[in-house]
N, C-alpha and C positions, 0 to 999 in steps of 0.2 A: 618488841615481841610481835610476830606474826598474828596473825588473825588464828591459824591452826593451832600455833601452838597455846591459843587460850582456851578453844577450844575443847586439845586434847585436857589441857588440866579441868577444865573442868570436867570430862569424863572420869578423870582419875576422881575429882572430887567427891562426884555422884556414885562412883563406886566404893568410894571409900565410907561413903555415908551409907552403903545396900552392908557391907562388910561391919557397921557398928549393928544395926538393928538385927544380923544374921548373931553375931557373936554377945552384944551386949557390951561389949569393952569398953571405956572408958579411953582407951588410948586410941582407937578408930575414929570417935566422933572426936576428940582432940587436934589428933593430926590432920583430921579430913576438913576442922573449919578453918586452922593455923595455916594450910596448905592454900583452902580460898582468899586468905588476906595475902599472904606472900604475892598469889598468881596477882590479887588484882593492886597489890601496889607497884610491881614491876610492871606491870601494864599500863600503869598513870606516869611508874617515872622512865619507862622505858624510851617515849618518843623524845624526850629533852637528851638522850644518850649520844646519840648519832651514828652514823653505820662505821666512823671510824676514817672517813675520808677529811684530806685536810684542805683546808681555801688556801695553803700560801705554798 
């Protein structure tokens, strides 16, 4: 995972977090912390992935 697209998710996060406190909902602050674990475990397990090129 690129540098941008961590980034982006994390604006998506911080907006998702303006969009609980604007509404109140329960399922914005949900999805908005559920969304930061996802970005940041594909971001730990992303670099062991590889871009897909092969050595042989």
């Amino acid at each position: 995972m690129g540098a941008l697209a961590f980034f982006a998710g994390l604006l998506l996060f911080v907006m998702g977090m303006g969009k609980w406190q604007e509404t109140g909902s329960p399922f914005w602050l949900w999805g908005s912390v559920a969304y930061l674990v996802l970005l940041v475990v594909f971001s730990l397990t992303g670099k062991s992935g590889g871009k897909g090129g092969g050595k042989g």
